[in-house]
C-alpha positions as CSV (number, residue, x, y, z in Angstrom):
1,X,-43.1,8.3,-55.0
2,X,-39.5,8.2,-55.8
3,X,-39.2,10.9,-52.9
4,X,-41.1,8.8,-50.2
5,X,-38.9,5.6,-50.8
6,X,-35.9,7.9,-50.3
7,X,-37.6,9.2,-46.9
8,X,-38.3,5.8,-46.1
9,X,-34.8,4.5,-47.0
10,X,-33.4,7.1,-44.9
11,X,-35.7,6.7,-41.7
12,X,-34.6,3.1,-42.1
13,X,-30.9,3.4,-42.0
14,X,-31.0,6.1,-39.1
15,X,-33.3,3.6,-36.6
16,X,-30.5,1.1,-37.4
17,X,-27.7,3.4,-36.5
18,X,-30.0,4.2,-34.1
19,X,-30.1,0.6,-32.5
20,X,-26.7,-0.3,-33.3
21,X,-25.5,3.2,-30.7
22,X,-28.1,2.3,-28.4
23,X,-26.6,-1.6,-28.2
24,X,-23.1,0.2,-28.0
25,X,-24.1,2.0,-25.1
26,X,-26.0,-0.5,-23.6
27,X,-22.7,-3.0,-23.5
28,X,-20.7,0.3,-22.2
29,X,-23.7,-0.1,-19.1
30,X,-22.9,-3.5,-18.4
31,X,-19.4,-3.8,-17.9
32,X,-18.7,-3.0,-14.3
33,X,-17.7,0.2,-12.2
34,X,-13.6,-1.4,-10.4
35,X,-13.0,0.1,-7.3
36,X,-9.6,-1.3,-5.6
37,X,-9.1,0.3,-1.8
38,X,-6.0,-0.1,-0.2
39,X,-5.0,0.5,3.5
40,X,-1.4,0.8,4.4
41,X,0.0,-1.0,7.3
42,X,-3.8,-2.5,8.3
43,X,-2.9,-5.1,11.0
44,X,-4.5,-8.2,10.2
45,X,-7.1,-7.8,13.1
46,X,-7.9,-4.1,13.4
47,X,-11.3,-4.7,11.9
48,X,-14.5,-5.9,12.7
49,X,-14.8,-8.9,10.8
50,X,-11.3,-9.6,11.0
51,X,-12.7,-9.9,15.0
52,X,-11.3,-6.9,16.5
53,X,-12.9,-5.7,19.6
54,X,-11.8,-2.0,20.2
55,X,-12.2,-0.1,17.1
56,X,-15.9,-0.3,15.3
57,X,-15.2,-0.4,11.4
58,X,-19.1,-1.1,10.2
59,X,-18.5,0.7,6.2
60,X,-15.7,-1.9,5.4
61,X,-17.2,-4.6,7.6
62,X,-20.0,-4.1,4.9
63,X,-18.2,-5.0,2.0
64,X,-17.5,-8.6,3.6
65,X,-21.2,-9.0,4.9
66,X,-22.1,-8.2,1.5
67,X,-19.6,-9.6,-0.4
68,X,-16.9,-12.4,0.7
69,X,-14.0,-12.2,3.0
70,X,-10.7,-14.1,2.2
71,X,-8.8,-15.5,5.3
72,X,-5.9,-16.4,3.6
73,X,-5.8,-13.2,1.5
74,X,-2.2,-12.3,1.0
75,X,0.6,-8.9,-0.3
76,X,2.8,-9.4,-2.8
77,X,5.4,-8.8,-0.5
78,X,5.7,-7.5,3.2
79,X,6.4,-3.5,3.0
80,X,4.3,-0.5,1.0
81,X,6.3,0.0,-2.3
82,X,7.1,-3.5,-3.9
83,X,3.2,-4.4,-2.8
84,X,2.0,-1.5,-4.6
85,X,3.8,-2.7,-7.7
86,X,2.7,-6.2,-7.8
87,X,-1.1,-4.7,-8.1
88,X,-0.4,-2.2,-10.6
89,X,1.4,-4.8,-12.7
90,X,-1.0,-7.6,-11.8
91,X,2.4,-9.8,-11.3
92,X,5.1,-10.8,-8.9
93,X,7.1,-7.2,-9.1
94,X,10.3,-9.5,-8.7
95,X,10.2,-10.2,-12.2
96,X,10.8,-6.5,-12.9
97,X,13.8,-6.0,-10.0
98,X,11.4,-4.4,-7.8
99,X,12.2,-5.3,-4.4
100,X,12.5,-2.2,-1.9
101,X,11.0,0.4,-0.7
102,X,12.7,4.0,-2.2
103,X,13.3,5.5,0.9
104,X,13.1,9.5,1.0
105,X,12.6,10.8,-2.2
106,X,15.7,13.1,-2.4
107,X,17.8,10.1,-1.8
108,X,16.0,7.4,-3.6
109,X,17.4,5.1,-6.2
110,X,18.0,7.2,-10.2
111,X,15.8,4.1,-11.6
112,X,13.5,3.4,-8.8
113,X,10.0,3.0,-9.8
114,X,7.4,0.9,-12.0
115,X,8.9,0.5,-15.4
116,X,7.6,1.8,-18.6
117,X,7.7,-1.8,-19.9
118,X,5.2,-3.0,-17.2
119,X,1.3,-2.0,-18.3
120,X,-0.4,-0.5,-15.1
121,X,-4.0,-1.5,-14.5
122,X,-4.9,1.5,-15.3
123,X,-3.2,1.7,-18.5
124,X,-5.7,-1.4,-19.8
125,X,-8.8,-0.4,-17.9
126,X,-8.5,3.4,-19.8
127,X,-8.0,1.4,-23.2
128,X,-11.4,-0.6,-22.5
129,X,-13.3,2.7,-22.7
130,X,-12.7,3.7,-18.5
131,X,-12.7,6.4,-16.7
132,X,-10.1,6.1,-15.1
133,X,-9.2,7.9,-11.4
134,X,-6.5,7.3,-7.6
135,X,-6.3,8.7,-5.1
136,X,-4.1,8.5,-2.1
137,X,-0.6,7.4,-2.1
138,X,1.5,6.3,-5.3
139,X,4.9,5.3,-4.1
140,X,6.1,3.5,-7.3
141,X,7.8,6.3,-8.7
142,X,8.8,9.9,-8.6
143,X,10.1,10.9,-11.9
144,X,8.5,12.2,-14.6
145,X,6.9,9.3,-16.7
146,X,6.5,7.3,-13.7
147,X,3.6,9.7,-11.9
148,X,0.1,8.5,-11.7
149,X,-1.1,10.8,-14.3
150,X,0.9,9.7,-16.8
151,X,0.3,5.6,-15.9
152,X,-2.8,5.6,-17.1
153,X,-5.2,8.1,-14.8
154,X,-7.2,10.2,-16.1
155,X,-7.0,12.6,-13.0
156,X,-4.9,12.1,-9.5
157,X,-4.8,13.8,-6.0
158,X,-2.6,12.3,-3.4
159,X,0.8,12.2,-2.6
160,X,4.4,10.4,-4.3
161,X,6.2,9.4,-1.2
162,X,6.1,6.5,1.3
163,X,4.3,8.6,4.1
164,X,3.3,12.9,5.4
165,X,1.1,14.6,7.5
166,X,-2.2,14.0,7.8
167,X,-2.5,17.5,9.1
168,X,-3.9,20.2,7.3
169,X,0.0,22.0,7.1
170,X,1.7,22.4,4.2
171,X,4.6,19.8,4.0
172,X,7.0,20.7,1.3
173,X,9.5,17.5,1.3
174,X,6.1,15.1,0.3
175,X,3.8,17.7,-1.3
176,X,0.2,16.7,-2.4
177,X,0.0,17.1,-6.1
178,X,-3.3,17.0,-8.7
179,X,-2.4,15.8,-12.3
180,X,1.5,17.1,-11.3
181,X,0.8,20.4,-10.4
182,X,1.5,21.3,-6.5
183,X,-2.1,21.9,-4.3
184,X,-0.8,24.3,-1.4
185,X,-4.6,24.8,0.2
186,X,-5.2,21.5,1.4
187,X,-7.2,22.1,4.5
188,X,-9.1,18.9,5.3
189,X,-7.3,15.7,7.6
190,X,-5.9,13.9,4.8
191,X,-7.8,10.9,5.0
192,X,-11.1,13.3,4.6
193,X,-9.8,15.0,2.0
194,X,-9.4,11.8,0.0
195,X,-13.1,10.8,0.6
196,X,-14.3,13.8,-0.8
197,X,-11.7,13.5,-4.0
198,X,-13.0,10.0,-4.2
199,X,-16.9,10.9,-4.2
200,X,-16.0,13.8,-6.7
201,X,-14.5,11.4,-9.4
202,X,-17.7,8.9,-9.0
203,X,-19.8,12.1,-9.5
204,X,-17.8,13.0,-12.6
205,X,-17.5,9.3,-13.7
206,X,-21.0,7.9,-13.3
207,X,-22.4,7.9,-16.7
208,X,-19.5,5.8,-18.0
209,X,-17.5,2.6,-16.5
210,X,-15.0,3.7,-14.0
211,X,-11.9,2.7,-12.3
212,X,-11.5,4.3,-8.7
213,X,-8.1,3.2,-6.8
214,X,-8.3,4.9,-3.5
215,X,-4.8,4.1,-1.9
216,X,-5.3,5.4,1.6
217,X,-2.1,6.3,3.2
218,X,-4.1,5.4,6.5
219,X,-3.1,3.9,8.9
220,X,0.5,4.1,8.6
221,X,3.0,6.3,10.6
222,X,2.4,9.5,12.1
223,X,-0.1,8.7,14.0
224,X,-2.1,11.4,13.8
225,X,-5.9,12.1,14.1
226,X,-8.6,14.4,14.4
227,X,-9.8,15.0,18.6
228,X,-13.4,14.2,16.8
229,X,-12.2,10.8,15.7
230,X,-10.1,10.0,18.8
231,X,-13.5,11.3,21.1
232,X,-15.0,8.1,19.6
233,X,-12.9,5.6,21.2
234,X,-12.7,6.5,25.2
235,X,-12.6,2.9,26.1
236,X,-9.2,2.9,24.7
237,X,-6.5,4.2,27.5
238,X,-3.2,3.6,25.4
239,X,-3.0,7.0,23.6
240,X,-1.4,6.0,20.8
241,X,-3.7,3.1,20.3
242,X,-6.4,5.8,20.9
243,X,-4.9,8.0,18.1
244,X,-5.0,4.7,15.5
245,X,-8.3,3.4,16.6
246,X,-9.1,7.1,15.1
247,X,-7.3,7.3,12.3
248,X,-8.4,3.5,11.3
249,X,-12.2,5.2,11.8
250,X,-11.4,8.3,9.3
251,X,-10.6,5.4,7.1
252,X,-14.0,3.6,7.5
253,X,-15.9,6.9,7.3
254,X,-14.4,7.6,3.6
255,X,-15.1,4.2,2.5
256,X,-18.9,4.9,3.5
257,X,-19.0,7.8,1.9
258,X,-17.6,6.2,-1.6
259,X,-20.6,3.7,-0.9
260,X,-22.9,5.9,-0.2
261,X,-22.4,7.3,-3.4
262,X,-22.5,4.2,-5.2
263,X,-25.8,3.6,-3.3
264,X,-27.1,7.4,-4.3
265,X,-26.3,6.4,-7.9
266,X,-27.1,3.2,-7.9
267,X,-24.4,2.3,-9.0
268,X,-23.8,-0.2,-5.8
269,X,-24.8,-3.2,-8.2
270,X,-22.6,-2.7,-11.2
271,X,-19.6,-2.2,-9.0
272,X,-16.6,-5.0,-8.3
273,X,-15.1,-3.7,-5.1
274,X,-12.0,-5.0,-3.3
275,X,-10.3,-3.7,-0.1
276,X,-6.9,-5.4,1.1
277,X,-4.2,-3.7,3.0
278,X,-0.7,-3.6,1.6
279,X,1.7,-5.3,4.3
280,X,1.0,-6.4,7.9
281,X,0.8,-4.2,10.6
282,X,3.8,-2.7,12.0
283,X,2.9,-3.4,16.1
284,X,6.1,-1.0,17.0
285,X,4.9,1.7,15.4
286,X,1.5,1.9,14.9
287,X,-0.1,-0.3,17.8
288,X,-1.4,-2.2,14.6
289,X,-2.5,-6.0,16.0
290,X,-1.8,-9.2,13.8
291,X,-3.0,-11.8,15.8
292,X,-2.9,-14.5,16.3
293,X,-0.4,-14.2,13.2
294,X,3.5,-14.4,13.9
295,X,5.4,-11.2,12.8
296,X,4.9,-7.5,11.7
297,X,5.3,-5.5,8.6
298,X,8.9,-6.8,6.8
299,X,8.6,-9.9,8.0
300,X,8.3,-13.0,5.5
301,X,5.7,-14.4,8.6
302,X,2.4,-14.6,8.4
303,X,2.0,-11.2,9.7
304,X,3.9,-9.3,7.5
305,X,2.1,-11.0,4.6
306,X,-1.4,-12.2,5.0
307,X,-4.3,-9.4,4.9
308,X,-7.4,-8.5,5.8
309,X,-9.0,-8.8,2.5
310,X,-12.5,-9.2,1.0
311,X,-14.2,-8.1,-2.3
312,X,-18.1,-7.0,-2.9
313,X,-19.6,-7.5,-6.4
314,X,-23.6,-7.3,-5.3
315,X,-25.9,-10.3,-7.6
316,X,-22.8,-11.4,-8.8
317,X,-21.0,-12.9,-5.4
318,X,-23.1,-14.5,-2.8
319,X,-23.1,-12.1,0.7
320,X,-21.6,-13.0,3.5
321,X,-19.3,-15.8,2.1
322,X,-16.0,-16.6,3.5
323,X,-13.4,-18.2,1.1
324,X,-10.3,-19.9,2.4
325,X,-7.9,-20.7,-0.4
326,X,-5.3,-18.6,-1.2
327,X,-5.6,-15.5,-2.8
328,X,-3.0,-12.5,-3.7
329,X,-3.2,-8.7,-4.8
330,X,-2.1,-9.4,-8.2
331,X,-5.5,-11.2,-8.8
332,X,-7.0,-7.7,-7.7
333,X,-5.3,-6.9,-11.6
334,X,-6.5,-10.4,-13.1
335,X,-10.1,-9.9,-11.7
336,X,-10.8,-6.5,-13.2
337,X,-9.5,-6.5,-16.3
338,X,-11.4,-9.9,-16.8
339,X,-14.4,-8.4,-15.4
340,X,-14.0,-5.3,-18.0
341,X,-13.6,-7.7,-20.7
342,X,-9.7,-7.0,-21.5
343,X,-8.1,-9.8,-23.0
344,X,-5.5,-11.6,-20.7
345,X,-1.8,-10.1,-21.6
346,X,0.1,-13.1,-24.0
347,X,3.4,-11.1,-24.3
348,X,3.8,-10.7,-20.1
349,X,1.5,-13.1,-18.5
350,X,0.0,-11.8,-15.4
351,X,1.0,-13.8,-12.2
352,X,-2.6,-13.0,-11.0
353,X,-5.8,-14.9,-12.1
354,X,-9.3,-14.3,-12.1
355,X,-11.1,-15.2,-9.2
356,X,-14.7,-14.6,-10.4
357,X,-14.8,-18.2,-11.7
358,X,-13.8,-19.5,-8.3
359,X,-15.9,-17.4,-6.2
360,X,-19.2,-18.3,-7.8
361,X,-18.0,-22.4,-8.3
362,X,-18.3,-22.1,-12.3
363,X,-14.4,-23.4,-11.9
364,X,-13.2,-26.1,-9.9
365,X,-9.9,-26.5,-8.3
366,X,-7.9,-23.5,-6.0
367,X,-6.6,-20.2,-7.9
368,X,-3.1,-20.9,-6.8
369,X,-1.0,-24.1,-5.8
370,X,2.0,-22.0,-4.4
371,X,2.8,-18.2,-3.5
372,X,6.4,-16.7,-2.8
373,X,8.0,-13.8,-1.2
374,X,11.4,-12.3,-1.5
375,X,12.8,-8.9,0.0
376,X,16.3,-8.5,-0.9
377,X,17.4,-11.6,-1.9
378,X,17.8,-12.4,1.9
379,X,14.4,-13.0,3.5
380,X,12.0,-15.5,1.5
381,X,8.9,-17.4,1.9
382,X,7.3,-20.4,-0.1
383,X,3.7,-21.1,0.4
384,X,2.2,-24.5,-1.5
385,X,-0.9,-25.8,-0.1
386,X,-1.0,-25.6,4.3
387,X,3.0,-26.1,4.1
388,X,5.0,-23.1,4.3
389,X,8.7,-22.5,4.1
390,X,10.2,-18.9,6.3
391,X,14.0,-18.1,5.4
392,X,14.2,-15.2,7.9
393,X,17.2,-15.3,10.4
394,X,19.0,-18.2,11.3
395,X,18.4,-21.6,9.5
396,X,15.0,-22.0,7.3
397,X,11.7,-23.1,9.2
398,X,8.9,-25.2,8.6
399,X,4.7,-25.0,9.2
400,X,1.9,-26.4,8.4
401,X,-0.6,-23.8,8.3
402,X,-3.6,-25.8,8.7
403,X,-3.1,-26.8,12.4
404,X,-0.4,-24.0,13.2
405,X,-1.6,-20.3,11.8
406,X,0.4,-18.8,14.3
407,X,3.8,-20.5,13.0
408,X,4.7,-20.9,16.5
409,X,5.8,-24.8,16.1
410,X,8.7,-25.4,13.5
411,X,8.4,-28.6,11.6
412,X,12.0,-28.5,9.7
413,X,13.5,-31.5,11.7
414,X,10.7,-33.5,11.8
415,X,9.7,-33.2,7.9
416,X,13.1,-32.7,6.1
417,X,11.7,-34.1,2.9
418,X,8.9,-31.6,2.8
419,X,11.4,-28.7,3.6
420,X,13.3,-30.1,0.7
421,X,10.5,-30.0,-1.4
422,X,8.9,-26.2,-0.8
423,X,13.0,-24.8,-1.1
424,X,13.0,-26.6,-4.3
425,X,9.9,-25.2,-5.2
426,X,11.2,-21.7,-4.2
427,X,14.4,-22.1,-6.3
428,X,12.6,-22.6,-9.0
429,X,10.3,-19.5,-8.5
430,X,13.3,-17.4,-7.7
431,X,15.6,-18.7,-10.8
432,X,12.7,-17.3,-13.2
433,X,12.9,-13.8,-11.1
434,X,15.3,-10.8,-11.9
435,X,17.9,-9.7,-9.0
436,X,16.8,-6.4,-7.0
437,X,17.7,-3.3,-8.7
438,X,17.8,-1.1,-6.1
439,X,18.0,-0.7,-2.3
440,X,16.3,1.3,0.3
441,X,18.1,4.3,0.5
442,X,18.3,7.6,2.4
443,X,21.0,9.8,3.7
444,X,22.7,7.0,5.4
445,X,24.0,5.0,2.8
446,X,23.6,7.8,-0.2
447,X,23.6,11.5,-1.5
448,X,20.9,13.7,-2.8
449,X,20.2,12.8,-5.9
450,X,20.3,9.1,-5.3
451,X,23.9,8.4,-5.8
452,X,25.3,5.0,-3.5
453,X,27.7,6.3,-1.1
454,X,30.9,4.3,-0.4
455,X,30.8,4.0,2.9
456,X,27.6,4.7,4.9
457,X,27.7,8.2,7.4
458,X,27.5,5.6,10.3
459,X,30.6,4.3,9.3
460,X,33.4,4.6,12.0
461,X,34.5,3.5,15.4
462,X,31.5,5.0,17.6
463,X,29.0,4.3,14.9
464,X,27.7,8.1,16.2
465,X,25.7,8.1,13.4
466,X,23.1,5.3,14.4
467,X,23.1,5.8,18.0
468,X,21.8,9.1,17.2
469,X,19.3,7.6,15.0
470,X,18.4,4.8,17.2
471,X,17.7,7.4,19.7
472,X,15.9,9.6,17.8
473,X,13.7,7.1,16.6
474,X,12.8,6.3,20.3
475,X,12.1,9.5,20.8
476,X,9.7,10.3,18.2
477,X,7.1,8.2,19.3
478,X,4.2,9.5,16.6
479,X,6.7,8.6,13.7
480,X,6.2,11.5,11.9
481,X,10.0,12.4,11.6
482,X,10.0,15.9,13.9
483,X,10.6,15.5,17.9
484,X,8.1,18.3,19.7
485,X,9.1,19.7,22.9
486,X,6.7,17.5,25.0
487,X,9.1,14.4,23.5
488,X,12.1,15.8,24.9
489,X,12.9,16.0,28.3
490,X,16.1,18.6,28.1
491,X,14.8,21.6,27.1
492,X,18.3,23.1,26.6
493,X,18.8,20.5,23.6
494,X,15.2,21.4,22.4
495,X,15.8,25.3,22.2
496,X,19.5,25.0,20.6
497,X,18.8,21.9,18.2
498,X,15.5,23.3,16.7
499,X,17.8,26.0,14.3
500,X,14.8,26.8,12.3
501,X,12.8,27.3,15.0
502,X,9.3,25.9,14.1
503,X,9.1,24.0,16.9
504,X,10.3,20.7,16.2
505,X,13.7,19.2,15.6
506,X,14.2,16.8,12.9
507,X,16.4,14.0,12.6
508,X,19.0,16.6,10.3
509,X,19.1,18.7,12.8
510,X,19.5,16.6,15.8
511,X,22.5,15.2,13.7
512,X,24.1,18.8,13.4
513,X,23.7,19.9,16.9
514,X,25.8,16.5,18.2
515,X,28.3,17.4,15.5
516,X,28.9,21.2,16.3
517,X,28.7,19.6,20.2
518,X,31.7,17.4,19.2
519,X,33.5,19.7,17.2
520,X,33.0,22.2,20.7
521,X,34.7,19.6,22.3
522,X,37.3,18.3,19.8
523,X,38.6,22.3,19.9
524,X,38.0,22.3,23.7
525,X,40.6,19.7,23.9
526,X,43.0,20.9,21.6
527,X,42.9,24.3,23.3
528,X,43.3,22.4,27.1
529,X,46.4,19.8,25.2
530,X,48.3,23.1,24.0
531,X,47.8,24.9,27.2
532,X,49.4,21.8,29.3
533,X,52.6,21.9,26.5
534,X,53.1,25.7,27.5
């Protein structure tokens, strides 16, 4: 008898551990698969349900008809690197100093990059129990500590820097790393090769909550894509339009394959999944369209600053809904921890907020009075309600956003008090920020290893130094830093400038054959002023 209560007593205690895993497990089931996708230098309306016309995007067009689609969706701030930050910290990156892009990575700043003492979204979505994975581009820090892998991923592929090849060619200045280590066999167009990293840590990740952040280096500068993706768009005659109408469809295509996994899995339902671009589109460069915004990339404008942008969250958000109060990419951060059931930060509060509550009316009110923008301490921006305050060039401008999106009709004169009141606002925002603590920089105004020259190379009478620049820049109409033969109309400068000779001259070397070309002539002279003294 004694021995059959024991059995019992056992049995008993196991089916309770049993039930008490089993619940465990069942909670881990419920809390949601995050997916954040990011394009880079998206133009406000270069995609279908943003209204664009020439360039079919149905897989992200699916997350708005299936989800809801913000029209005043905003960046953190108007280029790549400080936008990036403000997501990963889930604040304004100003109160941490970070202001500027790095520039090239040999020249950048010694403390450029997301501090140590700012917890990445990754970093709290791993401590709830995540699996956590990026891909793409990092740009917010180079130095060891700083990498993706050690900011919370459990695995990365992608690339450091600001921008590279799509091209399946191996690119040593921006290399494509996994977990740190160098990958030299890269074969795929980038953009493909980041879908099928994406797809592979779903696969991995799908019997546990996961955290995907597929930051898509598409479709910013060079312009660069395959002849099958260009082949889809021969309605388009501007080749360089052409080029981003296909480089904008790799895009789509990977984000339809990362649903299509979801969908295999069916994971689709359990899945919160935003997509915002980083900055406006940079027209210039990339043939990127805004409209009917004002302004590009940089710029404090609408255009530089407000985003396509839309999140999907299937039986949770109602399909095909358009909100239009202002949102930002720090609530991206706010959102997903909230939604993974991580406690709200006390000791930093995050500048984002969770916009569940709003999106499904279980709160009332507007997730944010105000928004503000900075770059450098000399452009700014102050958003609160339809008024919006520009400090670009010349003296600051006025506009009410509800009858004038395009900013084309400055309202300073007429409303003094009101400009009065959103620069007050904005001083008080800025007071509570930190100054920037670095500066774009590249061989211009510093040396390798990031140290500040004194004076900047272009310094001097001529200015040689920009001109060539300038020039170069005009010249190099893909953007992807190397001037090929067809860009060059004398030949002779081709054949003697490219020193290395694999076929295209970079800015380095451009610079080097105008200075051996004026030294030529410096000693040409000297030898023709001695001569005439004889």
């Amino acid at each position: 008898m004694k021995n059959l209560l024991l059995i019992v007593l056992v049995l008993a205690v196991v089916a309770v551990e049993g039930v008490a895993l089993g619940a465990g497990r069942a909670g881990k089931e419920k809390l949601p698969n995050i997916i954040v996708i990011l394009a880079d230098d998206l133009g406000y309306a270069d995609i279908g349900c943003q209204g664009c016309k020439d360039i079919v995007t149905p897989h992200i067009d699916s997350i708005a008809a299936n989800g809801i689609r913000f029209t005043d969706g905003y960046a953190t701030h108007p280029v790549c690197s400080p936008s990036r930050a403000g997501l990963m910290s889930g604040r304004y990156q100003h109160r941490f100093g970070f202001e500027a892009n790095s520039g090239p990575e040999e020249y950048a700043a010694a403390n450029f990059g997301l501090p140590r003492s700012e917890k990445t979204l990754a970093e709290r979505l791993k401590g709830a129990g995540y699996a956590t994975g990026m891909v793409g581009k990092w740009h917010i820090g180079f130095k060891e500590g700083l990498r993706p892998h050690e900011r919370g991923f459990d695995y990365y592929y992608g690339f450091l820097s600001g921008a590279r090849t799509y091209l399946p060619v191996r690119d040593d200045k921006n290399p494509l790393t996994r977990n740190g280590q160098p990958v030299d066999d890269e074969r795929e167009y980038l953009t493909d090769a980041f879908a099928r990293e994406s797809v592979a840590f779903i696969e991995r990740s799908r019997d546990k909550p996961f955290f995907l952040y597929l930051a898509f280096n598409a479709v910013h500068i060079p312009l660069e894509a395959t002849s099958d993706y260009e082949k889809r768009f021969p309605h388009i005659s501007d080749p360089d339009r052409r080029t981003y109408a296909g480089m904008t469809a790799a895009m789509d295509d990977a984000v339809g394959d990362v649903l299509a996994t979801l969908r295999k899995h069916r994971l689709e339902e359990n899945t919160l999944i935003f997509f915002y671009s980083d900055n406006g589109g940079p027209t210039a460069k990339n043939t990127s369209r805004n409209g009917p915004l004002r302004g590009f990339k940089t710029d404090t404008y609408e255009g530089g600053v407000r985003v396509p942008f839309m999140v999907q969250w299937k039986g949770k958000l109602a399909a095909g809904s358009v909100y239009r109060e202002m949102v930002m990419g720090f609530d991206v951060h706010a959102t997903a921890i909230t939604a993974a059931g991580v406690a709200m930060p006390t000791d930093k509060p995050l500048d984002g907020v969770d916009l569940i509550p709003f999106l499904t009316g279980k709160k009332t009110g507007i997730p944010h009075e105000s928004l503000f923008w900075r770059t450098g301490n000399r452009k700014h921006a102050a958003r609160v309600g339809d008024w919006k305050l520009v400090q670009e060039k010349g003296a600051p401008q006025l506009f009410n956003l509800a009858n004038d999106i395009s900013e084309s009709h400055n309202l300073a004169k007429a409303n003094p008090e009101k400009l009065r009141q959103l620069q007050a606002a904005y001083d008080a925002w800025d007071a509570e920020m930190m100054s920037p603590q670095w500066v774009r920089q590249d061989r211009e105004n510093a040396k390798r290893g990031g140290e500040l020259r004194t004076q900047p190379v272009t310094a001097g009478k001529s200015g040689r130094g920009q001109i060539i620049r300038q020039r170069f820049e005009e010249l190099d109409r893909n953007g992807n830093g190397r001037l090929a033969g067809k860009e060059l109309a004398q030949s002779k400068f081709f054949q003697q400038a490219d020193t290395n000779g694999d076929g295209a001259v970079t800015l380095d070397e451009a610079r080097e054959y105008y200075r051996a070309l004026r030294q030529t002539g410096e000693q040409a002279g000297d030898a023709k002023s001695k001569s005439e003294k004889k």
